[in-house]
N, C-alpha and C positions, 0 to 999 in steps of 0.2 A: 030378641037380641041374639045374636051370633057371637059364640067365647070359643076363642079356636087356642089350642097351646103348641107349638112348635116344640119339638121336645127331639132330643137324642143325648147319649151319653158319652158321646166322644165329639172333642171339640173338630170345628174345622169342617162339620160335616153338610154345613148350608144354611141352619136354623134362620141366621139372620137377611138372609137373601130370600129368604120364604117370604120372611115375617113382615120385611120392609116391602113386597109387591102386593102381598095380599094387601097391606093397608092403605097402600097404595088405588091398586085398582076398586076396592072397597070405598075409597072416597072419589074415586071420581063418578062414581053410583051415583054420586050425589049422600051418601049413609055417612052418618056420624062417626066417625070410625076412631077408637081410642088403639093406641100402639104400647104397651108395656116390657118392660123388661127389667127381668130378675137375673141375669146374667153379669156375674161382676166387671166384666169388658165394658158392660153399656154400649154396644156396637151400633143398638140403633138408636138410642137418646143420640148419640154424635150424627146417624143419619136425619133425627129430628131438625138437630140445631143447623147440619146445611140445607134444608130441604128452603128454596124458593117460596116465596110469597104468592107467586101470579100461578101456583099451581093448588089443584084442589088440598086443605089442609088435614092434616094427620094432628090428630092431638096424643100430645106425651099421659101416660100413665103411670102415677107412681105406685107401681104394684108393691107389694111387699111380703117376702116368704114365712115373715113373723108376723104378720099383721093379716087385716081385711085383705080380700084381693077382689073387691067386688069394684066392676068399674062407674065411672061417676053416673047420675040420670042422665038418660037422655041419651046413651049409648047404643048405636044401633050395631057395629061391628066391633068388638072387642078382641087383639090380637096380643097373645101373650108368649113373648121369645125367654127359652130356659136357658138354665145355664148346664152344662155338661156336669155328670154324675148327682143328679137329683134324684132321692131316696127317702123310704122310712116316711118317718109324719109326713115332712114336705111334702112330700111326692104326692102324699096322699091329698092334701089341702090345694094342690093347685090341681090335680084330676077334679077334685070337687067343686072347683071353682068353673069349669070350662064342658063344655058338649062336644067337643072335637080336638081330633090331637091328630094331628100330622106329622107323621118320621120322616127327615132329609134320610138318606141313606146311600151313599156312594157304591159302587159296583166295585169294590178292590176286596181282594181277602180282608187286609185288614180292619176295613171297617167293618166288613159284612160279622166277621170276629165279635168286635168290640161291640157291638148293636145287639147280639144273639140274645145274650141276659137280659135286656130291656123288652125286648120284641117279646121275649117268653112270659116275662111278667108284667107285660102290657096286654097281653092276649087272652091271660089268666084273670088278668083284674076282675071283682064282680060286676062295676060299673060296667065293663065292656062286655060282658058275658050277658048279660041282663039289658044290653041295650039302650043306656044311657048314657054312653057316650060312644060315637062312631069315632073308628081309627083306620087311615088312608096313609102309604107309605109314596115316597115320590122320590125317584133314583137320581140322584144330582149329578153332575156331569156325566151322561151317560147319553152314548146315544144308542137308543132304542132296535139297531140294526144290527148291532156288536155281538160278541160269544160273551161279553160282560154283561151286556141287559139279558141274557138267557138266564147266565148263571147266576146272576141277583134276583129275577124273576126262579126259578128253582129253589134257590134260598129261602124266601117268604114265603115259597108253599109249606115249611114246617107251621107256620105259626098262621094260618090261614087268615092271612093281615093284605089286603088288593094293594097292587102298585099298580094306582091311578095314571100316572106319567111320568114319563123323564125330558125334564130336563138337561139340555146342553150344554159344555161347557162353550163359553163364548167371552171376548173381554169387555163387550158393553155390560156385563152385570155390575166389572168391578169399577169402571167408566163412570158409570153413574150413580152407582152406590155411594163414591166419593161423593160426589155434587149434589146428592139428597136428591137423586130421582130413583126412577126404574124402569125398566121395559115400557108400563103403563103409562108414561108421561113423554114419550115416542111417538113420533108418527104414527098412526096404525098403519097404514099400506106401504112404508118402508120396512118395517120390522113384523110382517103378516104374518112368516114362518114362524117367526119365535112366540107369538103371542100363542098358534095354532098349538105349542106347547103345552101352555097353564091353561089352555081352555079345558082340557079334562076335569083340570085339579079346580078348578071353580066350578063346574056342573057340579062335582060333587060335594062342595058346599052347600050348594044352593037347593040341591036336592031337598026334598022332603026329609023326616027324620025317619 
């Protein structure tokens, strides 16, 4: 089973645009794929409840930051959207919970700011130092040609943390994130460029550990 945690500590910064493509394109694998969220928005339980019938299904997970966080049997992709400023015990209980944590991370000072503290004590963890759990950074609105994807790529090398890929800003994210889709539920040879995007950031899922 695959337990991925979408994590950052400043809102606004993409968490849920991750977290709804990965489970996305996760279920159209055909993988059982569970979508969780501990985030007091619940941004994507509201993407569950519009998500279309006649498309591959996403099942809701009722994780809980007090509770078990283990997802049901039968779980082949497990995808777990936080909520901003997660800490202390928590923090620790849902790293324990998951193999993989992916940082949205905007290319602006002031995200790049407000991420710093997290990035340093996500990098320090033992889990992560020891190898138990891989962490991959992904530059959200950014396009990867800019003096912005330099200076975010520059950034991350303090905390020796890969920025896998950036994604674009575009308005089919927010398009269809209304209507309970995403990229993945697209044409593929209409939207080729955009997907050529998250192909990085899935090879390095899928990667071996």
């Amino acid at each position: 089973m695959r337990r991925i945690l979408i994590a950052n500590p400043k809102g606004g910064s993409g968490k849920s645009t991750l977290a709804t493509h990965l489970a996305s394109w996760a279920a159209w694998q055909g993988w059982r794929t569970m979508l969780g969220d501990v985030d007091r928005q619940q941004s994507t339980r509201h993407w569950l409840q519009a998500r279309p019938e006649q498309f591959p299904p996403v099942h809701g997970w009722e994780a809980q930051l007090d509770g078990p966080m283990r997802p049901p049997k039968g779980t082949e992709w497990a995808i777990l959207d936080s909520p901003a400023g997660l800490h202390g015990k928590k923090w620790a209980a849902v790293l324990d919970a998951v193999d993989s944590v992916i940082v949205p991370v905007q290319a602006s000072p002031m995200d790049m700011w407000a991420s710093e503290p997290f990035l340093q004590a996500l990098a320090e963890a033992k889990v992560v130092r020891k190898g138990k759990i891989r962490v991959a950074v992904v530059g959200m609105r950014v396009n990867p040609r800019t003096q912005s994807a330099r200076q975010l790529a520059s950034f991350l090398q303090r905390f020796d943390l890969p920025c896998v890929t950036h994604i674009r800003d575009a308005q089919l994210y927010v398009q269809t994130i209304a209507r309970g889709l995403t990229l993945f539920d697209l044409p593929t040879l209409r939207y080729a460029k955009e997907r050529e995007q998250w192909q990085p950031l899935l090879d390095w899922l899928q990667a071996p550990a």
